[in-house]
N, C-alpha and C positions, 0 to 999 in steps of 0.2 A: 410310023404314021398314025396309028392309032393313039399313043402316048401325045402326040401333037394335036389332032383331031380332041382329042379328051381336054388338054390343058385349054383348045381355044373354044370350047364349049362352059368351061368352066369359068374362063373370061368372059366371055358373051353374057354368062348368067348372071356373073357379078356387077354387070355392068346394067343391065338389065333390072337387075335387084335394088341397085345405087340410084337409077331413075326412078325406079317406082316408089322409092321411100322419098327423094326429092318431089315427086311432083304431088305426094301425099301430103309430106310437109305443108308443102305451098297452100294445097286446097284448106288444109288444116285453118292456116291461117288467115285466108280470105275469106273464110264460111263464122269466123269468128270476130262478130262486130266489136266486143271488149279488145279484143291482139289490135284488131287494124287501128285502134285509137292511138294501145300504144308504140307502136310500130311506126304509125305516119301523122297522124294529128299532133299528138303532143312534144316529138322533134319540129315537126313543123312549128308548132304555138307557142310553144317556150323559148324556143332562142328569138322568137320575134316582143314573147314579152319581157324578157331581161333584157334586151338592148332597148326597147322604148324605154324601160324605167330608167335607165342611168344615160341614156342619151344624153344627158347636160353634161356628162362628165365630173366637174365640178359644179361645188355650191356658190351662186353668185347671190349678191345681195341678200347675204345673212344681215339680219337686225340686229344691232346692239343698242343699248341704252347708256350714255355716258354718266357719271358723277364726277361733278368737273367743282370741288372746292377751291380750287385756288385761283378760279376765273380770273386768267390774266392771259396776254397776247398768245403767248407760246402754250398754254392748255388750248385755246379757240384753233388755236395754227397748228396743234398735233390733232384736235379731231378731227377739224377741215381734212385735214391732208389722209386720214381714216377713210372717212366717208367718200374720198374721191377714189380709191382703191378700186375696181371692180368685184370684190367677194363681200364687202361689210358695206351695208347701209346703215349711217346713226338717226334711228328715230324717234330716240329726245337725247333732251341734255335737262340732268336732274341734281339740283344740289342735295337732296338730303338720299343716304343708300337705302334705305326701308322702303322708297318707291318703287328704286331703283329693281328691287326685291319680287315686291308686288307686282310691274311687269315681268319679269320671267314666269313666276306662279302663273301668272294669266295667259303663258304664252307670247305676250307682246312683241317680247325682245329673248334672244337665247346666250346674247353676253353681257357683261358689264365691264366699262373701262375705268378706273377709279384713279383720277389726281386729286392728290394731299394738296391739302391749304398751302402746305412751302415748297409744291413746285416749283414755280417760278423763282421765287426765291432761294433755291440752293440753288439753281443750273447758274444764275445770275452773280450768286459770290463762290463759285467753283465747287461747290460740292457735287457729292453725286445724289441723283434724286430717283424714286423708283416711282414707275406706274403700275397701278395691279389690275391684272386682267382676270376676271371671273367668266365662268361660260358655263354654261348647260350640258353635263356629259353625256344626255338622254343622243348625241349624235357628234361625233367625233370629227363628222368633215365640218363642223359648222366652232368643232374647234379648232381644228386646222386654216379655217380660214381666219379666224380673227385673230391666231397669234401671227400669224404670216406676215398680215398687216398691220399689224401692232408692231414687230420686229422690224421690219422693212421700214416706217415711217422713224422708229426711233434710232438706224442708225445714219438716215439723212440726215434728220434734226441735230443726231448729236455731231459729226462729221461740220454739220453747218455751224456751231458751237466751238466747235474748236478752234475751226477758221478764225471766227470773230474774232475768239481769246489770247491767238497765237499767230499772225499775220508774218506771212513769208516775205522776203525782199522780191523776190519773183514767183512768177505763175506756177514754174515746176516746182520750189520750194514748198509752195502753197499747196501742188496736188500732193506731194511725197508727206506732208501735215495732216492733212487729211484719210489719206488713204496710203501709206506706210508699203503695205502689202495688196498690191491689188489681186480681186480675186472675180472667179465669174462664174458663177453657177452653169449647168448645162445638163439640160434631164436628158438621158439617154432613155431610146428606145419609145416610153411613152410623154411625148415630149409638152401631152397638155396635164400631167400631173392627173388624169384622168382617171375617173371609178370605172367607167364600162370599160377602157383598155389593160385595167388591172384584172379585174375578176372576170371576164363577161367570156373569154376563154378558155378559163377552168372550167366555166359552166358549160358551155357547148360539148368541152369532151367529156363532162361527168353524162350530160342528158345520153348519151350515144351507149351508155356502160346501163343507165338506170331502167332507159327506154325496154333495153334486152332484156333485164332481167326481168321486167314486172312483164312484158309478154309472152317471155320465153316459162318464164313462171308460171303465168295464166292454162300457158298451154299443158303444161305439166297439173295443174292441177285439175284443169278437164279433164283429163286420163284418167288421173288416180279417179274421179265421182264414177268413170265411165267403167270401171274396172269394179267399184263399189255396188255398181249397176249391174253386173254379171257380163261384161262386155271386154273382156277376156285379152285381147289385144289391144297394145298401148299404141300400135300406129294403124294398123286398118283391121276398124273396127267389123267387126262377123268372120274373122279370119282365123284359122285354129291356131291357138296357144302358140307361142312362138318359142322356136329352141335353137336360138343360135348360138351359134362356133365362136372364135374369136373372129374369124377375119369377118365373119356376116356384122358382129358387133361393130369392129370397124368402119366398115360400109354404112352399116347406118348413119353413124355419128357424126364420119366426113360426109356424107348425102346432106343429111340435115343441115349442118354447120355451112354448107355450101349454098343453100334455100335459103338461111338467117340473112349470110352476107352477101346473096346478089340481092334478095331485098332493100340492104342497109348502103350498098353504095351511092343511090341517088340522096339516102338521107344523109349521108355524110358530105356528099357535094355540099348539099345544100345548107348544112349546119357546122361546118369548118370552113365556105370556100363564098357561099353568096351570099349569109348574112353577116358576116363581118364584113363585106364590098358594102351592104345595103346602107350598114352606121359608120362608112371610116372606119373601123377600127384598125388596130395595127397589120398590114401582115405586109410582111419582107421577107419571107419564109423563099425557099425554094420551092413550088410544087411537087417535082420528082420526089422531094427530101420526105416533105408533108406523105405524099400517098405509100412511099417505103414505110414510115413511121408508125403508121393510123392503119399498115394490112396488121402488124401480127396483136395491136391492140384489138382492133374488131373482131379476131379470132381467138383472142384471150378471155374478152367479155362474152363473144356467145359460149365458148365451153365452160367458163363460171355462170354462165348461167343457166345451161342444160346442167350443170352438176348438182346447181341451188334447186332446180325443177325436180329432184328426183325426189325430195324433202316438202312440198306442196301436195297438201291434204285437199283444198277445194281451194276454187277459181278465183276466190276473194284473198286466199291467204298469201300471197305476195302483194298485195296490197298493204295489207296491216305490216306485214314482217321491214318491207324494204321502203318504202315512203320514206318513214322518218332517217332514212341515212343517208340520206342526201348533205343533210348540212353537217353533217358529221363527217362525210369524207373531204367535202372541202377544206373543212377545220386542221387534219389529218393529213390533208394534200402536200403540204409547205408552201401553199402562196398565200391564204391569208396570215398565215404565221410562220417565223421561218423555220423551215426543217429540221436546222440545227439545234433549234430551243424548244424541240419537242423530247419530250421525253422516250427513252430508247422502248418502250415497252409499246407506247403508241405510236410510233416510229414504226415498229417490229408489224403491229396491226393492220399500219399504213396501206402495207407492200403485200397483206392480203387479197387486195384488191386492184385490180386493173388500170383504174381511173388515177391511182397517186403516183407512180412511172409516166404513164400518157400525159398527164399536165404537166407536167413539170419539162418531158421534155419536148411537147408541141408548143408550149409556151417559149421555149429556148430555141426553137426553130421558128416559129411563125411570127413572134414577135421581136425575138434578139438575132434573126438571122445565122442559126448556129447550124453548121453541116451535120449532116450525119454521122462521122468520127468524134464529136465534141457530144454528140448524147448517146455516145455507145453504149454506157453501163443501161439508161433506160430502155434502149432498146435492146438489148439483150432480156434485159429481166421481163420485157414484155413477152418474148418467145418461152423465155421458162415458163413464165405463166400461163401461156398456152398451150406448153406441153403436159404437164401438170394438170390442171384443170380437165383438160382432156383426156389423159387416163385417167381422171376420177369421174368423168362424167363417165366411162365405160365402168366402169365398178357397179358407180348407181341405176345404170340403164340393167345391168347382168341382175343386180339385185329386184329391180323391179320385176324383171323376167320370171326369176323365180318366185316372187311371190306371188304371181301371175298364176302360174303351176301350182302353185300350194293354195292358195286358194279356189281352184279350177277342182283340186281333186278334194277339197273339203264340201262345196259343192255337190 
């Protein structure tokens, strides 16, 4: 009886102990108007300002400037047929190319379409004749749209060329002349060829990774100034030196880690679930699949981020340290480049971080509608990375402990 009385007192305390460092957390965090920014404002602000910026998706009415030397029907009727396109507006048509120049320099126009004097003249005695398309690389969709349409108009034109040159006995003769092999394009998944349903994804689960750490950082670095300050305790401050066991470390760790994530769940509602509702963006995702997915990420990134907290000197310094890697785990990520044609070294770097497993496979659930069996390996490697991080955030927490002590008795 005793032995039993002892073990459920022992429970009670732990339990006890597990609240009090929770509900410390919390005040921690709400007492601290830098955490609540980035905690709730800037999940909130950010996924509302990357989906207004690419809301258009695509670039419409790019400007181009034509040089049309060979001014004859079929140059006037391949820019016509340019300018009706919805992504390129031509506005001019310039015979000599040095103006043609001059506008882009000024901004005017960001391509140029250039027909040779003997345009017309090859297509008309059978040769082949070439158009050259110059473009502005300072923006890559704005060359994507005018080859599109530059390509698309010229393989009407030509198709319609052939016809004339080569006229069939009948109508089927005539489509099999023309078009041999038909074929028909079909974008899967993002089916307006769209910039916000490419990247605006990646970004939502990078903010949820970034958010953590610069506050979970923040908070770590109030400690260490607080500690520099003669304040001796790293979670309740005036409290004698602290000398935990393993399992009290434990307890902390899941307390805390548990205070991060009931925080982060309305944020993650609302930055995986109502701002893609808000712009259309893709989602055919399962939810059940989604919320399996996005538990053992969000307890990946809070334990890399209490780990990274243990390494914050003052309240500023995860500001400076982690900002700038943002676009650098994108880069890293595999969606704007693909994974495969990264190099194995920064490949290797990738899978340091929480955020390159979680895009790759919320993006293959949310928007390719892929089950949870089809993104096993990333969700696995999410859990090792939770496991991981989490013993190393016990490492760093024992460590600060005693420097706690060694400092307390240099003092």
């Amino acid at each position: 009886m005793k032995r039993e009385h002892r073990l459920r007192y022992r429970v009670k305390e732990r339990v006890l102990e597990a609240f009090s460092t929770w509900k410390h957390e919390l005040k921690e965090v709400f007492r601290d108007e830098g955490v609540l920014i980035f905690f709730f404002l800037v999940p909130f602000a950010y996924p509302l300002l990357y989906s207004f910026i690419y809301n258009n998706e695509v670039v419409h009415e790019a400007k181009m400037v034509v040089v049309d030397q060979s001014d004859s029907f079929l140059s006037r009727e391949f820019t016509r047929r340019v300018d009706a396109t919805p992504d390129v507006r031509v506005v001019a048509v310039r015979s000599d190319m040095e103006e043609a120049k001059q506008m882009l320099d000024r901004k005017e126009a960001y391509g140029i379409l250039y027909f040779p004097t003997e345009f017309s003249k090859d297509l008309h005695t059978g040769k082949r004749t070439t158009v050259s398309l110059y473009c502005d690389m300072s923006s890559l969709l704005f060359y994507k749209a005018f080859l599109l349409a530059a390509t698309e108009v010229s393989l009407d034109l030509g198709k319609e060329m052939r016809l004339r040159n080569a006229p069939g006995t009948s109508a089927k003769q005539e489509e099999i002349t023309v078009t041999p092999i038909p074929y028909e394009s079909v974008t899967l998944f993002n089916t307006q060829n769209g910039f916000a349903s490419f990247l605006v994804p990646a970004i939502l689960i990078l903010v949820i990774q970034q958010t953590l750490v610069l506050g979970i950082g923040m908070l770590g670095g109030t400690r260490r100034e607080r500690l520099e300050n003669g304040e001796w305790s790293i979670d309740n401050p005036g409290k004698e030196t602290p000398s935990y066991g393993p399992l009290s470390l434990v307890n902390c760790q899941l307390s805390k880690s548990f205070a991060y994530a009931m925080l982060y769940v309305p944020v993650c509602i609302w930055v995986l679930a109502i701002v893609p509702k808000l712009f259309s963006l893709p989602q055919v995702g399962d939810p059940a699949t989604i919320l399996l997915f996005i538990l053992p990420y969000l307890f990946a990134s809070i334990f890399f981020a209490m780990t990274l907290s243990g390494f914050m000197t003052t309240r500023e310094a995860p500001m400076l340290v982690f900002v700038f890697t943002s676009v650098i785990l994108i880069f890293i990520s595999g969606v704007s480049w693909p994974k495969e044609a990264i190099p194995p070294f920064w490949r290797a770097v990738g899978y340091l971080f929480p955020s390159t497993p979680a895009i790759q496979g919320f993006i293959r659930i949310n928007t390719c509608g892929a089950t949870l069996n089809e993104v096993l390996s990333e969700y696995h490697t999410l859990w090792i990375q939770a496991g991981v991080y989490f013993i190393l955030s016990l490492g760093v927490y024992r460590f600060q402990i005693r420097k706690i002590g060694s400092f307390s008795a240099r003092v």
